[in-house]
C-alpha positions in Angstrom: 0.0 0.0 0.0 3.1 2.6 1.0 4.3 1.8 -2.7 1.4 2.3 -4.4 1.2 5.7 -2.3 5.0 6.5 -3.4 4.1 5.9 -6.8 0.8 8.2 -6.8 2.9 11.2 -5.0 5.3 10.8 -7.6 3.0 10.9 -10.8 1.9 13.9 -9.2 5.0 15.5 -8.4 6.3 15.1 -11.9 3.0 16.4 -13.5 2.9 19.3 -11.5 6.9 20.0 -12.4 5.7 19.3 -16.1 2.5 21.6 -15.8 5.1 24.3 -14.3 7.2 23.8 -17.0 5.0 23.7 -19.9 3.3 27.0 -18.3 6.9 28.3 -18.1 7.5 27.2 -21.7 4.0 28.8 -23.0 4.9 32.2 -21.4 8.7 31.7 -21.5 10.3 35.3 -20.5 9.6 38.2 -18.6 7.5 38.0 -15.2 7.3 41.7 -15.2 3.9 43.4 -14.5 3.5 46.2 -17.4 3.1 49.8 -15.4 0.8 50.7 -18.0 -1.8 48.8 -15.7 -2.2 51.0 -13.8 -2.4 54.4 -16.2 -4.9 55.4 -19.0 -5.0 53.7 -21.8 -6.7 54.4 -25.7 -6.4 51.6 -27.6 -8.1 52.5 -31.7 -8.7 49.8 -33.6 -6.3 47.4 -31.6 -3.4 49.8 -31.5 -2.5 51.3 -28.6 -2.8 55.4 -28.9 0.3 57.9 -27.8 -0.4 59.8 -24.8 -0.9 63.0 -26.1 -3.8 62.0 -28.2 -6.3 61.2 -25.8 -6.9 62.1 -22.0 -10.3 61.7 -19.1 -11.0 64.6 -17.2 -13.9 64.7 -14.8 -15.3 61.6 -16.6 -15.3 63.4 -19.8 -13.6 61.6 -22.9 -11.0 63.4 -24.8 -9.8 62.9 -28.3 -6.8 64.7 -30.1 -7.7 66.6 -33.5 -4.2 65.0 -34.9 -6.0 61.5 -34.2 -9.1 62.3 -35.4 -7.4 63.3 -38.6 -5.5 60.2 -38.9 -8.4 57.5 -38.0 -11.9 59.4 -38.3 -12.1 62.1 -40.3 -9.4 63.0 -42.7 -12.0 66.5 -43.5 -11.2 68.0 -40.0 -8.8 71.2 -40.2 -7.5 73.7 -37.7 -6.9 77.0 -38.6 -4.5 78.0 -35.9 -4.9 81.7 -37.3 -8.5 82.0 -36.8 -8.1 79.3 -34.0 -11.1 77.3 -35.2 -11.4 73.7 -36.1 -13.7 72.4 -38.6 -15.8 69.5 -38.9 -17.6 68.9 -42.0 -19.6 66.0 -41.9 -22.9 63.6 -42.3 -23.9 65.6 -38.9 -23.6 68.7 -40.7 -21.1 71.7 -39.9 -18.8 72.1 -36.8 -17.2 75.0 -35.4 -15.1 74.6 -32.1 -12.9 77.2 -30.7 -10.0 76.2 -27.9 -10.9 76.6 -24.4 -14.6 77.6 -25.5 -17.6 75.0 -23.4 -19.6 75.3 -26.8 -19.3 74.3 -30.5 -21.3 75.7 -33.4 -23.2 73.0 -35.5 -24.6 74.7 -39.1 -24.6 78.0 -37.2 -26.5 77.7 -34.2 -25.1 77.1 -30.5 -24.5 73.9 -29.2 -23.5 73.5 -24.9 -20.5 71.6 -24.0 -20.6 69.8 -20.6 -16.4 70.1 -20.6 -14.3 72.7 -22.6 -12.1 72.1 -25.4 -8.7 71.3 -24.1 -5.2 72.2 -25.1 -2.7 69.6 -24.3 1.0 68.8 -24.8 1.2 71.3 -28.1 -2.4 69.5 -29.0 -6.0 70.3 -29.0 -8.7 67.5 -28.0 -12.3 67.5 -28.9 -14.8 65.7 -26.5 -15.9 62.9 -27.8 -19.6 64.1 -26.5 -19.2 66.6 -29.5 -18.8 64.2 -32.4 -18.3 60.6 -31.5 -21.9 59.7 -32.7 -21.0 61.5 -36.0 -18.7 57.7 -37.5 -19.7 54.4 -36.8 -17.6 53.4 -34.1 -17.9 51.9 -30.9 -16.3 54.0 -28.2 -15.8 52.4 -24.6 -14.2 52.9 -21.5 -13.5 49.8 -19.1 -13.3 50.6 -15.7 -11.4 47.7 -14.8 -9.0 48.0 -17.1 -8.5 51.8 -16.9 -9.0 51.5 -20.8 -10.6 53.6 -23.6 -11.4 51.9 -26.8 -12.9 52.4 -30.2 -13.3 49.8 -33.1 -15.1 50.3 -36.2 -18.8 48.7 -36.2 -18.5 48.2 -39.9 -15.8 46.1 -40.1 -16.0 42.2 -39.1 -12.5 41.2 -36.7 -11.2 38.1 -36.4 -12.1 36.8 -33.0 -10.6 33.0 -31.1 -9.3 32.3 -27.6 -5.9 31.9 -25.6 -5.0 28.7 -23.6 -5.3 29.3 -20.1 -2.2 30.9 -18.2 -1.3 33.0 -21.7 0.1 36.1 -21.0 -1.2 39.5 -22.4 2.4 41.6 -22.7 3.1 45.3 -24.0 5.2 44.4 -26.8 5.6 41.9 -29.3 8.7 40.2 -27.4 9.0 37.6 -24.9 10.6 39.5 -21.9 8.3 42.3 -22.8 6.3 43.3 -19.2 2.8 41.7 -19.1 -1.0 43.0 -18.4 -2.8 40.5 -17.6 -3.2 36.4 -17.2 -5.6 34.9 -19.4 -7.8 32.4 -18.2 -8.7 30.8 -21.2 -12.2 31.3 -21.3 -12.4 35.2 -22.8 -13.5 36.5 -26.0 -10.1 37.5 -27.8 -10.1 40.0 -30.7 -7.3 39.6 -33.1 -5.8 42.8 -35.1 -2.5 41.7 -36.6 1.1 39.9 -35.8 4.0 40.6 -35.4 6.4 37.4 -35.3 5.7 34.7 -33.0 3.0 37.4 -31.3 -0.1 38.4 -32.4 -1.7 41.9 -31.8 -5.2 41.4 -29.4 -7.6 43.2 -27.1 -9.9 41.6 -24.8 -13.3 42.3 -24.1 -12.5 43.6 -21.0 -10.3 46.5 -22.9 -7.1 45.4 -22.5 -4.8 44.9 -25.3 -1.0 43.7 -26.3 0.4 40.3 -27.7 0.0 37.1 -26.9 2.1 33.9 -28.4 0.6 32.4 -31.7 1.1 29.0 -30.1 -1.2 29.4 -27.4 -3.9 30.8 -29.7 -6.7 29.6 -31.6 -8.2 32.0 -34.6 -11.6 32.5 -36.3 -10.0 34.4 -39.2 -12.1 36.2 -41.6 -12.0 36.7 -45.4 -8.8 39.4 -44.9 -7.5 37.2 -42.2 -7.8 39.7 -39.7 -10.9 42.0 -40.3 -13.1 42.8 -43.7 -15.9 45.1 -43.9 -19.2 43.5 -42.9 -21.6 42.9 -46.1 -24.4 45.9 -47.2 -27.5 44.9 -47.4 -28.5 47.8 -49.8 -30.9 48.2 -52.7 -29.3 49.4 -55.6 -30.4 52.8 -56.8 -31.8 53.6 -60.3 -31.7 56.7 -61.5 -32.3 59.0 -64.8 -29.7 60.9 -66.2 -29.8 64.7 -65.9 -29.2 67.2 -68.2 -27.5 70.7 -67.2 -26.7 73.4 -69.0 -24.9 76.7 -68.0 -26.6 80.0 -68.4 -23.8 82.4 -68.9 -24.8 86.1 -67.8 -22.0 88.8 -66.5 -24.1 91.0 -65.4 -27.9 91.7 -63.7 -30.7 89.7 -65.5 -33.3 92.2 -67.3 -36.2 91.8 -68.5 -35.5 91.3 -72.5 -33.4 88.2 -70.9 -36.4 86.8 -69.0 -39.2 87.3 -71.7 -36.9 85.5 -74.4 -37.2 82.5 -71.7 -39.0 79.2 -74.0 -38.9 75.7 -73.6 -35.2 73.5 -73.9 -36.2 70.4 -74.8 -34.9 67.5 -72.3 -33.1 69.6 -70.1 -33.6 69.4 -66.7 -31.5 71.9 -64.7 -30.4 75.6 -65.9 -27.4 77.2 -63.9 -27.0 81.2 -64.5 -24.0 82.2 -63.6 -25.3 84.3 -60.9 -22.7 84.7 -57.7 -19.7 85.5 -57.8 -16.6 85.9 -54.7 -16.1 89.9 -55.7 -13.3 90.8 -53.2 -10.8 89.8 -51.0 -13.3 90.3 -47.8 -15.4 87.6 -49.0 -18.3 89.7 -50.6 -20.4 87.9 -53.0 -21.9 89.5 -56.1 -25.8 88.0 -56.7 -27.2 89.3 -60.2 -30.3 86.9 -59.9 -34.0 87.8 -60.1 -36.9 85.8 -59.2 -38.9 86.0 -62.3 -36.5 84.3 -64.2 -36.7 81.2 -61.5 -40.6 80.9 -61.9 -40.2 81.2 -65.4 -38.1 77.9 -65.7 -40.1 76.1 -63.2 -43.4 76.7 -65.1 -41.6 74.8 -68.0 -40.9 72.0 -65.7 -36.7 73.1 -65.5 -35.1 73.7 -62.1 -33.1 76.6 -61.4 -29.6 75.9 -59.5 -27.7 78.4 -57.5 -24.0 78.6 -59.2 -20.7 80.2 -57.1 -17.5 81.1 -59.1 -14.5 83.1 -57.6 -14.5 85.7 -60.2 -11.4 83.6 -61.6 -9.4 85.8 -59.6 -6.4 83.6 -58.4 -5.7 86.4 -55.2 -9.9 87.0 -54.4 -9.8 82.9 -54.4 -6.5 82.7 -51.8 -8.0 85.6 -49.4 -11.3 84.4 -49.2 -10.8 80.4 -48.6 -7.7 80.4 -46.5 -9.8 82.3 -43.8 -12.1 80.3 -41.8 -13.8 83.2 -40.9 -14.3 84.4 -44.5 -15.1 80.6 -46.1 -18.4 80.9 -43.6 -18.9 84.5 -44.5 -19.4 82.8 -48.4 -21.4 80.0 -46.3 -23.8 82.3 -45.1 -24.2 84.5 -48.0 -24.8 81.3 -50.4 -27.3 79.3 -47.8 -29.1 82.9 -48.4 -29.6 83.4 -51.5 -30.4 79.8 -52.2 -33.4 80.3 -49.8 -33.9 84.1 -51.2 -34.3 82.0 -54.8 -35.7 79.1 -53.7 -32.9 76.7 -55.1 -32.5 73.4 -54.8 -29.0 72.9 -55.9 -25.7 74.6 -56.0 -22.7 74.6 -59.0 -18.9 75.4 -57.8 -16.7 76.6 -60.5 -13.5 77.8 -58.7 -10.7 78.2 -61.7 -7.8 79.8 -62.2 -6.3 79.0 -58.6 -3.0 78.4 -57.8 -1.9 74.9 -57.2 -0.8 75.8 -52.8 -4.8 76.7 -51.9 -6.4 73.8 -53.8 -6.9 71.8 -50.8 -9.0 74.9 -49.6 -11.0 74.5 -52.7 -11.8 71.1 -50.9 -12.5 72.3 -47.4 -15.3 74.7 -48.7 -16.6 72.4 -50.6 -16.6 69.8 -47.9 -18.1 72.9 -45.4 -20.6 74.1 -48.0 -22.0 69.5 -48.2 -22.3 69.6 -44.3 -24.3 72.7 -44.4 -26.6 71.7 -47.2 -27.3 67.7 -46.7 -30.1 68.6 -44.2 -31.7 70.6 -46.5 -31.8 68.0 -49.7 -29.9 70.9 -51.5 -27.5 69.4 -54.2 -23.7 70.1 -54.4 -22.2 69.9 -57.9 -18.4 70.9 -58.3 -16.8 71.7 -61.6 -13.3 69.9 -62.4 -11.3 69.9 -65.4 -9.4 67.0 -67.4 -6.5 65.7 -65.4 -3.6 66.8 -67.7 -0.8 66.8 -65.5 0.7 63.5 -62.7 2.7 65.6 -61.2 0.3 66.3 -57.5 2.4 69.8 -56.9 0.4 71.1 -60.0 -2.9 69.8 -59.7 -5.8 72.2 -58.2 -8.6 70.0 -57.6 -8.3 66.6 -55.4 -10.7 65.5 -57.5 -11.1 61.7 -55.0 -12.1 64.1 -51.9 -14.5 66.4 -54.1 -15.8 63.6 -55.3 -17.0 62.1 -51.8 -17.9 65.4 -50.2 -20.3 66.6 -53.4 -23.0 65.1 -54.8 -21.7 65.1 -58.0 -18.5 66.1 -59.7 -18.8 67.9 -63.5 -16.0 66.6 -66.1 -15.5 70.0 -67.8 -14.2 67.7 -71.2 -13.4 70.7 -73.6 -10.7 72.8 -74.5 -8.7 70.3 -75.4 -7.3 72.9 -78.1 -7.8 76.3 -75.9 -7.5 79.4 -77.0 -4.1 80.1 -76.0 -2.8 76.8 -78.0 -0.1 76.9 -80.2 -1.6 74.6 -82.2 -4.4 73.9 -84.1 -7.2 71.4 -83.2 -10.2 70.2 -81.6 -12.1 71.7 -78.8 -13.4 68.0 -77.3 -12.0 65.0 -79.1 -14.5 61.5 -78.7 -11.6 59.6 -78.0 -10.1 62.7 -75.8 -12.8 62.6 -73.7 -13.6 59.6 -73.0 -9.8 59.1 -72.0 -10.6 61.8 -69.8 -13.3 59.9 -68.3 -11.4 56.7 -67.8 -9.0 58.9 -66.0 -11.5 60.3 -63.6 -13.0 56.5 -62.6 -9.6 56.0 -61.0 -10.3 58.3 -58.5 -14.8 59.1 -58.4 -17.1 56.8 -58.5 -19.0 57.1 -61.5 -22.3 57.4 -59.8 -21.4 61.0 -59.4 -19.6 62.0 -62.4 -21.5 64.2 -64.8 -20.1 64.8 -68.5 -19.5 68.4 -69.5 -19.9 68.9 -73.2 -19.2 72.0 -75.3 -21.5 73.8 -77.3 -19.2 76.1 -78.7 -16.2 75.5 -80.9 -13.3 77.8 -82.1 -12.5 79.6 -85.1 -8.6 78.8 -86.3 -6.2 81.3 -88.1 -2.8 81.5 -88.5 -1.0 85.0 -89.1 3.0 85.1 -89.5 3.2 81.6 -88.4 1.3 81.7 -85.4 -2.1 80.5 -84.5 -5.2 81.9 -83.3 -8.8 80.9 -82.2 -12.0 82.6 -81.3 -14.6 81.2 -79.8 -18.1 80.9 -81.8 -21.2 79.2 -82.1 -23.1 76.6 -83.7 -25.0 79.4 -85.5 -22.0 81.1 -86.4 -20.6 78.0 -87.9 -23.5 77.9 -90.1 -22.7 81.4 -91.1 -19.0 80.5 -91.9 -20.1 77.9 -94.3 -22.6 79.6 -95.9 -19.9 82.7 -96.8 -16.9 80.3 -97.7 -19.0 77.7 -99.4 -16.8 75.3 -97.8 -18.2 71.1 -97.8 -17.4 70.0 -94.1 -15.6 66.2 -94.5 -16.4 63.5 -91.5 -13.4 62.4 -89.4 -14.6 59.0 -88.0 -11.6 59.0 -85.7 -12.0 61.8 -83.8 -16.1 61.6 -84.7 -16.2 65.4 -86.1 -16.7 67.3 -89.3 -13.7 69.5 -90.5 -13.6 72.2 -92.7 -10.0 73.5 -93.5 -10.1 77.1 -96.0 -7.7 79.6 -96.5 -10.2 81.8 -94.2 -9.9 79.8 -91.2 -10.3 75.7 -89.8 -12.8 74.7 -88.0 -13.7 71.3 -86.0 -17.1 71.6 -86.1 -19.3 70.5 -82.8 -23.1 70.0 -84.0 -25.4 67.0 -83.4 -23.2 64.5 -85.3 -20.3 65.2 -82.6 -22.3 65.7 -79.2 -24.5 62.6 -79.7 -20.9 60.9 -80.1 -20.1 62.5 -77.0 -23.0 62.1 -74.6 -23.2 58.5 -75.5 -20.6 58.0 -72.8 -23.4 58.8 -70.8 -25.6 55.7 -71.0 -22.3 53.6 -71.9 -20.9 54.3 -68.4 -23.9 54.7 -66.4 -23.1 58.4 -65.8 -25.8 60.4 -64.1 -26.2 63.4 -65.9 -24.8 65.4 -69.1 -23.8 69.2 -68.8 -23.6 71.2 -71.5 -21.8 74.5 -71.8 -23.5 76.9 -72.7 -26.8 77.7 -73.1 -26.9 80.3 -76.3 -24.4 78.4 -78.8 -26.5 76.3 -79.5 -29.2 75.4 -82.3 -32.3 74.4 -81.6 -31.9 71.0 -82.9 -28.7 70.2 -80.3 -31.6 69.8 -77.2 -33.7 66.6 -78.4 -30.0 64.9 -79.7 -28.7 65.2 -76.8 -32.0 64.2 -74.8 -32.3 61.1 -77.1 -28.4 60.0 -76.9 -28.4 60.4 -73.3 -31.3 58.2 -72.6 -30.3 55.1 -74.7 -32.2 52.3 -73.8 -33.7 53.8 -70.7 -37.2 55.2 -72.5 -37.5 52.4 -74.7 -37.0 50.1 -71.9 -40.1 52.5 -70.3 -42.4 52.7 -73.3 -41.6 56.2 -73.6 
């Protein structure tokens, strides 16, 4: 009986030397508690967050504008000269000032329970003021002294730790730990780094834990893929806008001459302009000429320009302060005109303020969303790689607006030194391919000209004028010239010793707003209203509804 006992003590003796050592084995290194255990912690989408970024004062939540930036919002900007920080989104538009217990949200007064902080060189938003704005889920575990925020519309990979696993700091095994695992929590899994993958538990805190003592429910993209969309898909019929230029008040004449335009949907007079460097708008618009379009079933749009003015365009948008001066005045005389819808044509800017081109286009979409008004933005071809010379990031205007306008003309401008086409087929739809890189086509519309130039050449030099469709007619009819097709570049060309034209009538535009229907563009805009014959508005009406109205019985 004493030997059988021996024996039983020392089966147990060496299991419980083997169970120490294969404990020791599975967590081999470092017995160090991590001091982070007992401090703050903000871990964002399983990574834990620098100090400076985030902070808990009076049970109030604090997040840094520099991570906001970075993981939330990529739209917010701080203009340290004003000392305002912006916030342009779903929610609408955001004003904070430093140190200030209230915000401003699309212009009206909103309490604070805390004040804006400034920290360590940064300044931290509570989260009270826009957390609910992105889908996230924001927590803070008491026990764990941790803040954390994941993203609700991705899916994570999720598994469990054998029991005794330690949590550590780092990715390395004498590392100082968090926490003991008991084998029965819900582990999240972010990413790996060597033998260690990178985890939070449910009970907020996170670090690394071995691979070996791990078992993983990876998803699709191992670690995390955005959860599926259960949305219908939207149908829609394409729109057709077309530019009313006018440079100065309407009159009368101008609105009695108003008649139908076959198939077009939306007219955009050029109506407001930026006019100084104080932010001042110009407004030329009269009512009359709105309910005259809406009787014939046409919407009126509100349209914004910056007088082309490369100096007006850098004082006015680089101010916080004068970007919602421009906010105000436009949110005005949209409800002044009763319009639904506004057009931004911001040209001739320098390169070094296009991102502010962005920002109040951004601003103006947070104002407006609530109030179903539409945001269109004009962009030209992108002729240049090199991002130092672009103006427009067309990507972010594309997902701030409602819909971007492909200005495809003047592909031969007037200032060329050579010869040629205003708008190419093959040109523009290049163009187009170009733009899908970086906008969904859902919101590109196709800007087509209704003009074309007038070619001469004196002492060896070229020179163009703009004319009309009319005008072309005119040309002919003086020089007797017989227009030939050019199936290539889908045109008719004449060439006399009294000038060259490449001639845009119906033949070339139904060419060109094909691309419509072809690419499932929303809309067609033509520019503008006035060179055109009267012919132009059913071609284009008919080529940009191919297959839609037959497909209706209309």
């Amino acid at each position: 009986m004493k030997k059988v006992l021996g024996i039983l003590l020392a089966l147990i003796l060496i299991l419980g030397a083997g169970g120490y050592f294969a404990y020791r084995l599975m967590n081999r290194g470092s017995g160090r508690v991590s001091e982070r255990v007992d401090t703050l912690q903000f871990i964002s989408d399983g990574k834990t967050q620098d100090v400076t970024d985030y902070a808990m004062v009076d049970g109030q939540f604090y997040l840094s504008v520099d991570y906001i930036k970075e993981n939330l919002d990529d739209s917010i900007y701080y203009d340290k000269q004003d000392n305002i920080i912006t916030l342009a989104n779903k929610t609408g538009l955001k004003r904070f000032t430093p140190g200030k217990s209230s915000y401003s949200l699309n212009e009206s007064q909103m309490e604070l329970r805390d004040p804006i902080l400034e920290k360590d060189g940064k300044v931290l938003l509570p989260t009270e003021a826009f957390i609910q704005d992105y889908p996230v889920d924001f927590r803070y575990h008491k026990e764990s002294k941790t803040m954390t925020l994941d993203f609700k519309d991705m899916n994570y990979a999720v598994g469990k730790a054998l029991e005794g696993t330690l949590l550590r700091e780092a990715p390395k095994s004498n590392a100082p730990y968090l926490t003991r695992l008991t084998g029965k929590e819900k582990v999240i899994f972010y990413g790996e780094e060597g033998d260690f993958y990178r985890v939070r538990l449910e009970n907020g805190y996170g670090g690394y834990i071995l691979k070996a003592n791990c078992k993983v429910d990876f998803r699709e993209n191992k670690f995390k893929s955005p959860l599926a969309k259960n949305e219908e898909a939207q149908a829609f019929e394409p729109l057709h806008l077309t530019w009313d230029y006018t440079y100065g008040n309407e009159t009368a004449t101008r609105i009695q001459a108003i008649g139908p335009l076959p198939g077009v949907d939306v007219i955009v007079p050029t109506w407001f302009s930026i006019k100084d460097k104080e932010a001042n708008l110009i407004d030329r618009g009269n009512i009359d000429y709105v309910n005259r379009y809406r009787a014939l079933g046409i919407d009126v749009w509100g349209y914004i320009d910056n007088s082309f003015d490369p100096d007006i365009t850098h004082a006015s948008l680089t101010s916080t302060k004068k970007r919602q001066k421009i906010l105000r005045q436009i949110l005005a005389l949209l409800r002044k005109y009763q319009m639904k819808g506004i057009n931004v044509d911001f040209e001739h800017v320098r390169p070094e303020d296009g991102p502010y081109i962005t920002q109040f286009v951004q601003e103006l979409k947070a104002l407006c969303q609530d109030k179903d008004i539409k945001i269109s933005v004009d962009v030209t071809p992108q002729i240049t790689k090199d991002p130092e010379k672009q103006i427009y990031d067309r990507e972010k205007l594309g997902q701030a607006a409602d819909y971007l306008v492909l200005m495809a003309y003047d592909q031969h401008w007037s200032s060329s030194d050579k010869a040629g086409s205003v708008a190419e087929y093959s040109w523009v739809e290049s163009h187009l391919n170009t733009l899908f890189r970086t906008v969904d086509k859902e919101k590109i519309i196709l800007g087509v000209p209704l003009y074309t130039r007038l070619w001469t050449e004196e002492n060896g030099k070229v020179q163009s004028k703009n004319i009309s469709m009319a005008q072309v007619q005119e040309f002919l009819a003086k020089t007797g010239a017989q227009p030939k097709w050019d199936d290539k570049i889908k045109q008719y060309v004449v060439d006399t010793n009294q000038g060259k034209i490449w001639i845009e009538d119906e033949n070339s535009l139904k060419y060109k707003a094909s691309l419509v229907p072809k690419y499932g563009l929303p809309g067609l805009a033509s520019w503008k209203k006035g060179f055109e014959t009267p012919n132009i508005w059913p071609v284009l009406d008919t080529s940009i509804h191919q297959g839609k109205k037959e497909s209706l019985g209309i």
